[in-house]
C-alpha positions as CSV (number, residue, x, y, z in Angstrom):
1,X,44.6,178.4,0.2
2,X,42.7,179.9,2.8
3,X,44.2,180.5,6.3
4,X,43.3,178.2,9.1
5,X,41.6,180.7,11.4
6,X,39.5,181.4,7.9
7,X,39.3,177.5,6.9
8,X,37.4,176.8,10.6
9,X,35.5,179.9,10.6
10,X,33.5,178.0,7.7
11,X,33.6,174.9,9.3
12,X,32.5,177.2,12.5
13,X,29.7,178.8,10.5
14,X,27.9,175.0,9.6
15,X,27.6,174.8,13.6
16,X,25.0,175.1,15.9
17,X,25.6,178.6,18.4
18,X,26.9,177.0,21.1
19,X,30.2,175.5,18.9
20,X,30.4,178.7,16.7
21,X,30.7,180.4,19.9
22,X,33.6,178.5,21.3
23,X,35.3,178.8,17.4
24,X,34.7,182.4,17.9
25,X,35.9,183.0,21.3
26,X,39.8,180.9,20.2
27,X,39.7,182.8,17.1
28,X,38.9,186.5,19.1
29,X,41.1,185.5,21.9
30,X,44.2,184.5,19.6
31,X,46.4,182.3,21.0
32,X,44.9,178.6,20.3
33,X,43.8,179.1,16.6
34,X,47.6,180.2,16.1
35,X,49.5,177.4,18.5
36,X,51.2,174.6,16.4
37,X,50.3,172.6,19.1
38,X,46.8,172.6,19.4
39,X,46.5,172.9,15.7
40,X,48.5,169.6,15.6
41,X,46.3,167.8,18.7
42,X,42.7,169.5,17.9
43,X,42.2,170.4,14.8
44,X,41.1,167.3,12.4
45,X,40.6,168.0,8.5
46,X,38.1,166.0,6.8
47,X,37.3,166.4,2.6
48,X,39.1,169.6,2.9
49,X,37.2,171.0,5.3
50,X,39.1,171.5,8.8
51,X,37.2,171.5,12.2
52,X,37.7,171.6,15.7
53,X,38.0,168.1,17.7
54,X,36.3,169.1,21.0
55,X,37.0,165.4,22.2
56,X,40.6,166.1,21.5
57,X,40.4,169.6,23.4
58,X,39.2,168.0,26.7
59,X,41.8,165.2,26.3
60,X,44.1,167.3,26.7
61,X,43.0,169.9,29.6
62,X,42.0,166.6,31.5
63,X,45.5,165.2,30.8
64,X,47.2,168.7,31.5
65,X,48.7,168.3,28.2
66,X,48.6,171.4,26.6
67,X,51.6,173.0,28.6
68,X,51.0,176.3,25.8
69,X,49.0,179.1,27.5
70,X,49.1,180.9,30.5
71,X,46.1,180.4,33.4
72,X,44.3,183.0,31.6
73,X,44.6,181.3,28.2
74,X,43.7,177.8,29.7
75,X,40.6,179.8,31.4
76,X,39.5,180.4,27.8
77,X,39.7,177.0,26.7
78,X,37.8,175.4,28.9
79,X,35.2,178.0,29.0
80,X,35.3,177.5,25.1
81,X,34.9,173.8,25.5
82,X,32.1,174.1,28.2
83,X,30.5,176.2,25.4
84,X,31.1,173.6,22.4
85,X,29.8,170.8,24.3
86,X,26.5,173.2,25.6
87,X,27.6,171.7,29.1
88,X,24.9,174.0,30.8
89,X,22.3,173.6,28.4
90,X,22.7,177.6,27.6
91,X,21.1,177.1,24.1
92,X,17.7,176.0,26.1
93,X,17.6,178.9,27.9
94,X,14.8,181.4,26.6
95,X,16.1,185.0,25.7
96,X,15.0,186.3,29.7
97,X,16.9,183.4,31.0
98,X,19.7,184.3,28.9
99,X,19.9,188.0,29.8
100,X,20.0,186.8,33.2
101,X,23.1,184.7,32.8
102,X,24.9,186.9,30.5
103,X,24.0,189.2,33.6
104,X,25.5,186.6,36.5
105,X,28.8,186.0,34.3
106,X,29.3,189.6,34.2
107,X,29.1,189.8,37.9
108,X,31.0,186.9,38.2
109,X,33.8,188.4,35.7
110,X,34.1,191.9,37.5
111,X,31.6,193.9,35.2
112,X,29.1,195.8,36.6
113,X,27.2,198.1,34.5
């Protein structure tokens, strides 16, 4: 049986960017993808296939119930969530829009090229 970092990866892969984004940014950053927790809470398994339950993700940041990351790791949740959901509409945006908020977050992050 496949791991379950691997198993959502394939659910991840069926997505549309915005949610194989968010997948990808839990399963770079680590800590969510590997927390019994928010494996038990989030993460739903239908016909073998497992997936992420966004609804169940901002459940529990709105109910401050996932007491299992640090501020930096609750940082990434939510910005993973915000990208899940498409909250900003980011997959509208044309590819000169989206150089220039790739460009703002970096500012907004500390990176300056």
């Amino acid at each position: 049986m496949k791991d379950t970092v691997g198993r959502l990866r394939e659910w991840a892969n069926t997505q549309d960017a915005p949610e194989r984004a968010a997948y990808e940014l839990l399963a770079d950053q680590g800590h969510w993808l590997c927390h019994e927790g928010f494996l038990k809470h989030c993460v739903r398994e239908d016909f073998g296939t497992l997936w992420i339950d966004w609804s169940a993700v901002a459940e529990g940041l709105e109910t401050s119930s996932f007491l299992w990351g640090s501020s930096g790791e609750m940082a990434v949740l939510r910005f993973a969530l915000s990208l899940a959901r498409d909250q900003l509409g980011l997959s509208s945006l044309d590819t000169g829009n989206r150089l220039l908020v790739v460009r703002a977050l970096g500012y907004a992050l500390g990176v300056q090229r």
